[in-house]
Structure formats: C-alpha cells, structure tokens
C-alpha positions as CSV (number, residue, x, y, z in Angstrom):
1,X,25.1,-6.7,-0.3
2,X,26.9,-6.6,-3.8
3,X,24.9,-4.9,-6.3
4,X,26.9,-3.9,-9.6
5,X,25.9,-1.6,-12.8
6,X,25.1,-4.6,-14.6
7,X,22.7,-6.4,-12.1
8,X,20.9,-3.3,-12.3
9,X,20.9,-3.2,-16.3
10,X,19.6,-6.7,-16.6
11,X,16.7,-6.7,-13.8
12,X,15.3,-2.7,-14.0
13,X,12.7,-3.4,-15.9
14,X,9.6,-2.1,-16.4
15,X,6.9,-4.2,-14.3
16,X,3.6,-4.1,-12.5
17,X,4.2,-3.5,-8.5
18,X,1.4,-5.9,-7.5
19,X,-0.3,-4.3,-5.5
20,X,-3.4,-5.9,-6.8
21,X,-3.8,-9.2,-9.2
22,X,-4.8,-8.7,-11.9
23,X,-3.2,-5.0,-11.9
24,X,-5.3,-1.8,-12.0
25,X,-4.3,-1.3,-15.6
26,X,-6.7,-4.8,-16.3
27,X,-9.7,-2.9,-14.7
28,X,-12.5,-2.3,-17.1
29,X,-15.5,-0.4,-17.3
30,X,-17.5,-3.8,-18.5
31,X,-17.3,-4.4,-14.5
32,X,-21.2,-2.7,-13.7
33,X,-22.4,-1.6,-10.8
34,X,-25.1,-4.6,-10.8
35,X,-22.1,-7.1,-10.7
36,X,-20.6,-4.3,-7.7
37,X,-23.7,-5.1,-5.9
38,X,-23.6,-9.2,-6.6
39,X,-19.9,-9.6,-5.8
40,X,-20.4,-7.6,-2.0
41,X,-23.0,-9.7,-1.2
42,X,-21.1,-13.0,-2.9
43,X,-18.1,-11.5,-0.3
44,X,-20.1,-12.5,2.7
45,X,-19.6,-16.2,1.7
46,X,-16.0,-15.9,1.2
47,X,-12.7,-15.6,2.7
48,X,-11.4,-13.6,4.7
49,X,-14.2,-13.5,6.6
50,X,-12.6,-10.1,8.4
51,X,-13.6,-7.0,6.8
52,X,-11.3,-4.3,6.5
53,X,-12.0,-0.7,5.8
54,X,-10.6,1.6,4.0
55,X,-12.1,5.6,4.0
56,X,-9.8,8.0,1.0
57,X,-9.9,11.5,1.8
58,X,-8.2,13.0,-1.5
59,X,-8.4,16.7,-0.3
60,X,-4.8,18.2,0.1
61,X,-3.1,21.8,1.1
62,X,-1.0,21.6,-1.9
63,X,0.1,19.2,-4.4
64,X,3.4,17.3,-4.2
65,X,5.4,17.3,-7.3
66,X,6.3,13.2,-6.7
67,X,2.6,12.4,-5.9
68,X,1.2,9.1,-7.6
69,X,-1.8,9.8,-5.3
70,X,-5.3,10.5,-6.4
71,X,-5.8,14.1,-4.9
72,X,-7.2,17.1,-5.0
73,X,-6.1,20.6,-4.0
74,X,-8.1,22.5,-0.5
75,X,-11.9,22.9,-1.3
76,X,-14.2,25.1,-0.1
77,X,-16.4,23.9,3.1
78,X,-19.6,23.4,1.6
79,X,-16.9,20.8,-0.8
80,X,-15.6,19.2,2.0
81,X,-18.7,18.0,3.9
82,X,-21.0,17.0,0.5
83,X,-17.7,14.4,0.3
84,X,-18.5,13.4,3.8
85,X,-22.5,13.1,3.5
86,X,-21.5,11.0,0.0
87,X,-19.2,8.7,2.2
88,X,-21.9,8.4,4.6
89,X,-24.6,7.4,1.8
90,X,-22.0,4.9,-0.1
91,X,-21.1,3.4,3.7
92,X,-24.7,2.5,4.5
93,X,-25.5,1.2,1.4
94,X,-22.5,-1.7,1.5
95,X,-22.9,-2.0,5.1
96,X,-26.4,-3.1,4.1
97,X,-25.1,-5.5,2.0
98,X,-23.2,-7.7,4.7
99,X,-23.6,-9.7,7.1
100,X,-23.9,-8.0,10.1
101,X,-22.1,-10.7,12.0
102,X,-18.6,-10.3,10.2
103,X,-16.2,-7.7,12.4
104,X,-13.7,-5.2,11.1
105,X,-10.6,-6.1,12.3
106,X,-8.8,-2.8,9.9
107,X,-9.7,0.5,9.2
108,X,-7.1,3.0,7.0
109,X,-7.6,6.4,6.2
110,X,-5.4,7.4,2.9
111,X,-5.3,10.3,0.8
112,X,-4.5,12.9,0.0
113,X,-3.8,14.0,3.2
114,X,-6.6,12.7,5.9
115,X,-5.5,15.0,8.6
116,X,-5.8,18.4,6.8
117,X,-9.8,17.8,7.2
118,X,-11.1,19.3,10.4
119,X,-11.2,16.8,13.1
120,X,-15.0,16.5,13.4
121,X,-15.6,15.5,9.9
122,X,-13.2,12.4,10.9
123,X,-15.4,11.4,14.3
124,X,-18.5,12.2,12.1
125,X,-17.2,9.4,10.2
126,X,-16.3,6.9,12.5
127,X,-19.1,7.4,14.7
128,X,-21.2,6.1,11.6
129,X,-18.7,3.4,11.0
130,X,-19.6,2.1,14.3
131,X,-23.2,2.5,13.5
132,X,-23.4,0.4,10.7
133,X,-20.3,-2.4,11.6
134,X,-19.5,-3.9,14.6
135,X,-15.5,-3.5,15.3
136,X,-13.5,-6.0,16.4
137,X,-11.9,-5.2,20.4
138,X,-8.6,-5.3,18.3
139,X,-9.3,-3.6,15.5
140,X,-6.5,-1.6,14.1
141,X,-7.2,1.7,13.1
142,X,-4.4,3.7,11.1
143,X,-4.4,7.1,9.4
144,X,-1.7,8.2,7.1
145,X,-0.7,11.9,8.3
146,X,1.5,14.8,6.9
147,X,3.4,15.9,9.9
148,X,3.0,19.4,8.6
149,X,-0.3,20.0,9.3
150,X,-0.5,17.7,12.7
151,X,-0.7,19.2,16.0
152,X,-0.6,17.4,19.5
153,X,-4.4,18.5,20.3
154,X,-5.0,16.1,17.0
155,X,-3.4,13.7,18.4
156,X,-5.5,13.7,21.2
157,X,-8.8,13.6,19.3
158,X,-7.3,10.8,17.2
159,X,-6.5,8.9,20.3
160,X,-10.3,9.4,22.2
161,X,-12.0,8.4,18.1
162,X,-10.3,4.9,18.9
163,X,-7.1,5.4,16.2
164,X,-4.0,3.2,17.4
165,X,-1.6,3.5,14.3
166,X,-0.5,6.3,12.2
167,X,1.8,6.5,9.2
168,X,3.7,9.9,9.0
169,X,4.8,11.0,5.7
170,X,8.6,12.5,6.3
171,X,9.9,11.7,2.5
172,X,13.1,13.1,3.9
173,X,14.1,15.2,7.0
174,X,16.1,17.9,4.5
175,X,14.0,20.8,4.1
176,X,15.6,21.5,0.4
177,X,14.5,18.3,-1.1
178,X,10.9,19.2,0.3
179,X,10.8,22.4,-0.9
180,X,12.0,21.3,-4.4
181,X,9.1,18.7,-4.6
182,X,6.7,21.3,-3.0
183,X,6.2,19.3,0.2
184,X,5.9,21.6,3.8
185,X,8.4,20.7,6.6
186,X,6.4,18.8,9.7
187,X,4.8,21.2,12.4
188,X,7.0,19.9,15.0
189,X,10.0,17.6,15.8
190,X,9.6,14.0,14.7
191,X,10.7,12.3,17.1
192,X,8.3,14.9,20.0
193,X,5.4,13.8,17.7
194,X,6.4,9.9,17.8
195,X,7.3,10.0,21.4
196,X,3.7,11.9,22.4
197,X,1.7,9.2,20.1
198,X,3.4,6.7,21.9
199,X,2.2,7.9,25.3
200,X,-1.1,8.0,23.7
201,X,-1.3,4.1,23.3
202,X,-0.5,4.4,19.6
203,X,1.4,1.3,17.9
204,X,3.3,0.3,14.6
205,X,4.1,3.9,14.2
206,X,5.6,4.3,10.8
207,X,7.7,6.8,9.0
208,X,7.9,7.2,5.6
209,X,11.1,8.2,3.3
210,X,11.1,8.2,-0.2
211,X,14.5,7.5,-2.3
212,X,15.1,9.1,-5.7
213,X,14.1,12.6,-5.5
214,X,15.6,15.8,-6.8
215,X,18.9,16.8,-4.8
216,X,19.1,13.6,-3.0
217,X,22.2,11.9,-2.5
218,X,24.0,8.8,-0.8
219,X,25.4,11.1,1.8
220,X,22.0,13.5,2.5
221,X,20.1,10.2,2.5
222,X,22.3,8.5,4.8
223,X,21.8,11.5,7.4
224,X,17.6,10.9,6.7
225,X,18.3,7.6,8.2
226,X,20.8,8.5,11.0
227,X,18.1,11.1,12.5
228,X,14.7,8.4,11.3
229,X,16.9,5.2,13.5
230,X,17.4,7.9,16.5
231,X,13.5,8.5,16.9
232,X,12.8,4.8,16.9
233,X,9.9,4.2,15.2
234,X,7.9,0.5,15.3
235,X,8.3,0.9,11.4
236,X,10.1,2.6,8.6
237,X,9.8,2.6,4.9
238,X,11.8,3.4,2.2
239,X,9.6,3.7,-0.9
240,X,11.5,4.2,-4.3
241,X,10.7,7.3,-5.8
242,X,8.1,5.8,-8.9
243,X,8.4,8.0,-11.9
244,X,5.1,8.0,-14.3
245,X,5.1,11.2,-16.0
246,X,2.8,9.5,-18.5
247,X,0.1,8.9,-15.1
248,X,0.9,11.6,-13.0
249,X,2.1,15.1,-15.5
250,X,3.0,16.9,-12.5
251,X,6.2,14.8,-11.8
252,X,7.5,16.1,-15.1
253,X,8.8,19.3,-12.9
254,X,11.2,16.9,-11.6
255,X,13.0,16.4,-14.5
256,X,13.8,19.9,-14.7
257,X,15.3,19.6,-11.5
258,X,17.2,16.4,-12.0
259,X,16.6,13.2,-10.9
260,X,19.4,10.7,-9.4
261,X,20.4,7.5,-11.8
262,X,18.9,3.7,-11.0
263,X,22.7,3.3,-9.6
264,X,22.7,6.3,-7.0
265,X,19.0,5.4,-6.1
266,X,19.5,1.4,-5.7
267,X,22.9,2.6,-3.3
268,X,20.4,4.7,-1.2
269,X,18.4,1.7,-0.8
270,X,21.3,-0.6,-0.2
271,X,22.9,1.9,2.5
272,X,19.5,2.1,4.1
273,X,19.4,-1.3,4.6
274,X,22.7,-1.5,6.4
275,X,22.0,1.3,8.6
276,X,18.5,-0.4,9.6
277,X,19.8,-3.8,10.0
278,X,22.9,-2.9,12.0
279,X,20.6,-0.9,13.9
280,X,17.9,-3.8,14.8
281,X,15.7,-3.4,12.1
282,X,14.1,-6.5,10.3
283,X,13.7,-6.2,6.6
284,X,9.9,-7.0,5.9
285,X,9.1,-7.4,2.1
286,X,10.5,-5.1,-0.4
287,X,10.6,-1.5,1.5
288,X,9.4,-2.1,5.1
289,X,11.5,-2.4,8.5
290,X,10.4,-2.7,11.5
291,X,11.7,-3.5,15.1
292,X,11.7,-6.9,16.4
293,X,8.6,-7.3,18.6
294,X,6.8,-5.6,16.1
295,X,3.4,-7.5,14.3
296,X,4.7,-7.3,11.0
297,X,8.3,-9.1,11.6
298,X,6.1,-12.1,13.7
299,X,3.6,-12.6,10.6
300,X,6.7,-12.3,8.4
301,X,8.8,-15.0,10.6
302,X,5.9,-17.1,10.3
303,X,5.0,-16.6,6.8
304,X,1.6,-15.0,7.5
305,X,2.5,-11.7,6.1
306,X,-0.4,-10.2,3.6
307,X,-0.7,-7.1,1.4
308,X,-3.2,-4.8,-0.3
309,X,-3.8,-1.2,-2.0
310,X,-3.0,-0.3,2.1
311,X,0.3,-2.3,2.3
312,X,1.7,-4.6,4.5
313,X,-0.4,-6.1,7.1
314,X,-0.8,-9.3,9.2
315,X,-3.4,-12.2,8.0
316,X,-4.6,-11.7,11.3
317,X,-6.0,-7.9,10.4
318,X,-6.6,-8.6,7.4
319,X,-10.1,-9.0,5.6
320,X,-11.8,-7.5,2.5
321,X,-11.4,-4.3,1.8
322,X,-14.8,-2.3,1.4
323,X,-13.2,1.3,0.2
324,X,-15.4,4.4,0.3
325,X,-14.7,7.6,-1.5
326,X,-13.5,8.9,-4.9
327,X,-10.6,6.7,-6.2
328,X,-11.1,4.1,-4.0
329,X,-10.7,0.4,-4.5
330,X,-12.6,-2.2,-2.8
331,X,-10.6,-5.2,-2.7
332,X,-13.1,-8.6,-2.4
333,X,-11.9,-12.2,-2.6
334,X,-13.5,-12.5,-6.3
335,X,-13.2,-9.3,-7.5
336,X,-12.0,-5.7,-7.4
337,X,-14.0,-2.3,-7.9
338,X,-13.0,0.9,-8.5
339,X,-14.9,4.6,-7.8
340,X,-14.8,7.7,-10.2
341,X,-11.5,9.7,-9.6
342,X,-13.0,12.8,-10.1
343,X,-14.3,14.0,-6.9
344,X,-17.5,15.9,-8.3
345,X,-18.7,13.0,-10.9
346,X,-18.2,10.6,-7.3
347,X,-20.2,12.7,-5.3
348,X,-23.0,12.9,-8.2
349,X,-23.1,9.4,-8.6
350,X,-23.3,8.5,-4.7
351,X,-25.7,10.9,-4.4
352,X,-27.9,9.7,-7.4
353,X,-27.4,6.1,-6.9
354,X,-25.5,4.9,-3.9
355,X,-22.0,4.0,-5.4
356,X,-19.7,6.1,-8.0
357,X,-18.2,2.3,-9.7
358,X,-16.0,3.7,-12.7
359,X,-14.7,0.3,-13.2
360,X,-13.6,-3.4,-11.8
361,X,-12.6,-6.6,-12.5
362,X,-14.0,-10.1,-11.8
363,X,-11.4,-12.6,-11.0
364,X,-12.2,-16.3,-12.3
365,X,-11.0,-19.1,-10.0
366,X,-7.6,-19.6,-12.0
367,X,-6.5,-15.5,-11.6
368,X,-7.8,-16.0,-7.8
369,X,-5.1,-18.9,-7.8
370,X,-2.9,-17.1,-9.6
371,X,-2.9,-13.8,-7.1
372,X,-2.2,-16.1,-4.1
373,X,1.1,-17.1,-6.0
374,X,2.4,-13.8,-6.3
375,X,1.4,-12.2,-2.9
376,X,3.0,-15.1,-1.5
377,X,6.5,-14.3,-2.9
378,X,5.6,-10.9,-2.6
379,X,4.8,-11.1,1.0
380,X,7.1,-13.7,2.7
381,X,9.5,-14.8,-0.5
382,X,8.2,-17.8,-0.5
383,X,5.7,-20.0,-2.3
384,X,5.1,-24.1,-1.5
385,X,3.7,-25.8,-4.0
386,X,1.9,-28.2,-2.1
387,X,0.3,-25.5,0.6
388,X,-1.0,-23.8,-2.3
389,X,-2.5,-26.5,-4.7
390,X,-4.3,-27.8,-1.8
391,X,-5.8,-24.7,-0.3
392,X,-7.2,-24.2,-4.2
393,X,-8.1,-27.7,-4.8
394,X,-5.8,-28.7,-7.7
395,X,-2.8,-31.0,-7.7
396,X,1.0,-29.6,-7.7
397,X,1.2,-30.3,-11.7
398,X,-2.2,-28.6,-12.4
399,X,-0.9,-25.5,-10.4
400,X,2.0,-25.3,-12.0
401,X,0.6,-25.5,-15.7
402,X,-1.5,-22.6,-14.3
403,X,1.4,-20.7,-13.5
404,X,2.6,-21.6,-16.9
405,X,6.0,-22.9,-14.5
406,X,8.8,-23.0,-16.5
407,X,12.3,-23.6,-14.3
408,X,14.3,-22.2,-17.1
409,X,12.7,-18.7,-16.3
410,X,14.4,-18.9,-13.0
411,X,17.7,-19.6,-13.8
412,X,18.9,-16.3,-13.7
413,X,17.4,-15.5,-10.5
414,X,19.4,-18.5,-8.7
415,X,22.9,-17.8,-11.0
416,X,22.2,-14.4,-9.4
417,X,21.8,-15.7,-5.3
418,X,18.5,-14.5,-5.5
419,X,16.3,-17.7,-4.9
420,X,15.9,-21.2,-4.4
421,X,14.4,-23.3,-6.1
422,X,13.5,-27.4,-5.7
423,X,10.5,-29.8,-5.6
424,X,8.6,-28.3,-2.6
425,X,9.1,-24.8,-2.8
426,X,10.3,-21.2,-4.2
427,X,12.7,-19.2,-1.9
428,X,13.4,-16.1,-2.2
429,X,16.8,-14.9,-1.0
430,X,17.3,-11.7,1.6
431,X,18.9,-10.5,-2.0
432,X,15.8,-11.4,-3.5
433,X,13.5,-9.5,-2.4
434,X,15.3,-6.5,-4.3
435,X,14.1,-8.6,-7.3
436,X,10.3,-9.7,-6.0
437,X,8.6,-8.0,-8.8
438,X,11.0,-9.6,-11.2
439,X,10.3,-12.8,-9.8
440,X,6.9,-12.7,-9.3
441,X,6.5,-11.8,-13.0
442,X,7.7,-15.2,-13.9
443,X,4.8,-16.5,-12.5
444,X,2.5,-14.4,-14.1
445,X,0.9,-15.8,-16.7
446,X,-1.0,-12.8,-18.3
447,X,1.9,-10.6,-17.9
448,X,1.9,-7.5,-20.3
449,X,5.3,-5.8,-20.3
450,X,6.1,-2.2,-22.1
451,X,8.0,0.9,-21.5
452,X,5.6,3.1,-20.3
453,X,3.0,0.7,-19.1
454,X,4.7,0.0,-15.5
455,X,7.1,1.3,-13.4
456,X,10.9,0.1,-13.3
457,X,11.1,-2.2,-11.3
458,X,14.6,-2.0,-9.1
C-alpha cells in the first residue's frame, strides 16, 4: 500500500474517533438522572433487544504514561470492596428497570486493569450478575487483562466464573519501550499464557500493541509482530498511540522522551499490515486482525460487524450497553449516560441514590439516523442508501439531506483510491479504511473540528 508524506499532510487531521455518536465531548450535564431513569426503561422497547454489560474496574498498580483510560492508582481494601458493594447497588437498581425477559448476550470488564482485583471480588460480581439477568447459553464474556499481573491459577478461576474471551494488553514485547512508558513486562511468556487459555475453552483471544510510543521504530515494531504472528492469537490489534496531553497531563512525559513523526508511525502501521496479511490475518475495520474462522472476519464478510465504547463486536452479541462503575458509559438505542469519574464522588452518589450520572445525551431520531451512517462505514466500509433510509423510515433523498450529502466532499477520497461512490452505495476501499474517520466525517453533519478538540486522525 502506497502511502506518501503528502497523503499524510492532507488527511491527519484532527477528528472525533467515533466511538460514540454524537461524541463524548457533546455530553452534557442537562442529561438528569430522571431522564437516566426514563431512557432505561424506554430501552426495553427498543432495539437491540440483547443487553450487553459492561462492569469498569478503574483500580491499577501503576499508571501508564500513554493511558487515555479513566484510572486510578492501588487503593486500600476497605477502597476496593465499597467500589464493589457500589456496583452491586447501581446493578440492581437498572436490572430492576428491565425487562426480565431480555438476555445478555455480552459482558466486558475494562479498566484500569480488571485483573489486579483479587479474584473473589470478580465471582462476587458475576454471581450477582447472574442473580439479577438471565445470560444467554452464548453469552460472551471478555476481560481485558495486563499480562503482568496474570497468573495461570487466574486463569482457572476465570475459566470456572464462565469468562470465554480475554484481551491481553502487550503494547509491545520490548521491555525498554515498557519501561519508558511505565508499563511492567507480562508474568509469563505470551504465547504459554495464550496457549493455556486456549486449553481452557477461551476464544477470540486478543493481543494488544500500540504504535507510536517512545523508542519505537519500524525495525523494533516489526520484531513486536514477528513474535505476536508466532503465538497465533484469534485477534490482534494495533492501536495508534492517541496523544491528548490536553485530556490525559500524564502523556506530557512522553514528549520528553520523544515521540516518532505521523510518517514513522503510519509505516508501523502499514508494515504491520503486511506482516498480518501475508500471514493470514484479515483486516477488520481500522486496527483489528483476526484469523479467518474467527467471529469478527464472518460478521465483517457479511457486513454485520458493530462497535461501541468496547470495540468491535458481532450484531449477533451485541445489545445495549448497561455500564456500571465510575467512568462508565451506558450506551442505549436513544441515548447515552455517563457516571462521575472520580471514584469517591461515584461511590457517594450510588450509595446515596442508586446511580453516580455526571452527564448524557439524548439522541433525537435524526442523530439516531445519523450514528447508523457512520458506524456503518466505520464498521464494514460501507453504507447503502437504500438499506438505511428504509430501516429509519425516510426516502433515499430525505436521508441524504440529513447527512447534509454533498458528492463533492468525496472527491478527494475517490482521486485518492480510497472509496466508491454511485447511486446505491458508499464503498470504502481496503486503503480506505486508513481514512474511515475522515470519511465518516463527511457525513457528519454537526461535525466540530479544532486542534486540540480531537485526536489526529491517521
């Protein structure tokens, strides 16, 4: 794939990543905890009807300097279960709110780093999940782990609480680039940790690398992949490194240190993506790879690929996202909701009230039309016209002026080899999806751009 300095110049822009729809920066605290209350109960009318769980654990050993994460550093016991007892009180209050007759088909634990809590804290948890939900036989149940603090009798507890997927955080096998971003080396080989999960029953095991950290390089990062294709994970992701000094002040160490140019970092994505296609890897939206037979590259062959706050997942797991716990976002069909950051003030207002809303959104029809649009070129690089219009209701030239759809924005794209473009349909090229945010910015019709705002967006 050709990628020159000035392909770079003209599409790193700054840009929202879309994770959500309207983006987190639209939240507001005008959003109450009265219309919390109305839109979980409005969710039980809406689609999906799946529910999907998502439990944040924001406790860590230590801070990583690259961390965009809402976390906070090792607590005290008595800290660590009064968080617990408060996830316990805010999960029986919205499991009161639904109907008892939807299934979780998805539960995630994020951080933070879930699996530095003590083991029974986690089954205390789940054993009340399955108290107060019923789980579908399927359900998939992921944690995202640091290697560095797992061990194989963890995996075993894991395994008997009914988890089938973890994410392992590498960020890179070199154990200088760790230690310059304050990150401990995992507690035991990778690949002995992937190959005992798998004898476990454990699927879509992932490992995670980060590009565009201090003392990185085209060569070190090539070797990162070598060692990640030998282990043979289900998945692998290569997030770019997102630098928000302005968000997260602790990155600011990294400029000390030095941090590799948009060129070197776009080549270590580029030479990535060789090394995981030539060795059988599919590319799955903008940063996943994952083996042939895995879910992921069937819902993205067959354009059912979705994605959340969680990442990418199939529309077959995927419901509403009820999230528990400081930080957390619950992600409904008609609007989002966001918890206090602080962990103290979220454990005061659970324990006073229930929730710990800080803020949310409410998303009219249009946005909720709108959203669709993007996550569909987000997702699966590719957006019918008519599909959509019909599933909302509206005609192709009402959807359209929704979109505010002007062809001329795309022109660039398709000079570029990035897209296609006709009557029916928007496609993105494999090219493309280098350029996803980009595009899907052009259908964005409440788009706020500015330095400092978003992150770049190559």
């Amino acid at each position: 794939m050709d990628i020159s300095s000035e392909f770079l110049l003209k599409y790193n822009i700054s840009g929202p990543r879309y994770t959500s729809y309207p983006p987190a920066n639209f939240f507001n605290q005008g959003f109450t905890t009265s219309d919390y209350l109305s839109e979980l109960g409005a969710s039980n009318q809406q689609k999906p009807a799946n529910i999907s769980l998502y439990i944040h654990i924001p406790f860590c050993p230590q801070r990583c300097h690259f961390c965009g994460c809402s976390t906070v550093i090792a607590q005290r016991k008595m800290v660590v279960e009064r968080y617990i007892q408060a996830l316990k009180t805010e999960i029986k209050l919205v499991a009161s709110l639904l109907d008892s007759s939807r299934k979780v088909t998805q539960i995630h634990w994020g951080g933070g780093t879930p699996n530095s809590i003590s083991m029974s804290y986690i089954r205390e948890i789940m054993d009340w999940i399955r108290q107060h939900f019923t789980l579908n036989e399927s359900a998939e149940i992921a944690m995202e782990c640091s290697p560095a603090y797992l061990d194989y009798k963890h995996i075993d507890q894991l395994a008997d609480m009914g988890f089938n997927r973890i994410s392992l955080g590498i960020q890179d096998f070199r154990e200088d680039v760790l230690k310059v971003v304050n990150r401990e080396a995992p507690r035991h080989p990778v690949k002995d940790i992937v190959d005992y999960l798998r004898s476990k029953g454990f699927r879509g095991i992932n490992l995670d690398f980060i590009y565009g950290l201090p003392k990185q390089s085209l060569e070190s990062f090539r070797s990162t992949m070598e060692q990640a294709i030998a282990i043979r994970p289900d998945r692998i992701v290569t997030f770019s490194y997102a630098h928000v000094p302005w968000v997260k002040a602790a990155q600011k160490q990294l400029e000390t240190i030095g941090l590799p140019d948009s060129s070197d970092k776009m080549n270590m994505f580029l030479q990535a993506t060789a090394q995981l296609t030539e060795a059988g890897y599919c590319p799955i939206g903008i940063d996943h790879f994952t083996l042939p037979d895995d879910d992921l590259t069937k819902a993205f062959k067959t354009k059912q690929l979705h994605r959340n706050f969680q990442g990418y997942c199939t529309r077959e797991t995927t419901g509403q996202v009820y999230a528990f716990g400081a930080s957390s976002i619950t992600q409904l069909a008609g609007a989002y909701a966001q918890n206090y950051k602080d962990i103290t003030k979220y454990m005061e207002k659970v324990e006073a009230n229930g929730t710990a809303l800080e803020r949310g959104y409410k998303l009219s029809k249009e946005e909720q039309t709108v959203r669709a649009a993007i996550n569909s070129i987000m997702c699966n690089g590719l957006l019918r016209w008519d599909e959509l219009a019909g599933e909302y209701g509206l005609s192709v030239e009402e959807l359209k002026k929704l979109l505010a759809y002007d062809p001329a924005k795309f022109d660039n794209f398709i000079a570029d080899g990035l897209m296609q473009l006709d009557d029916q349909q928007i496609h993105l090229s494999e090219k493309g999806f280098l350029c996803a945010r980009n595009i899907a910015m052009a259908l964005d019709p409440a788009l706020q751009t500015g330095d400092g705002v978003y992150s770049k967006t190559v």
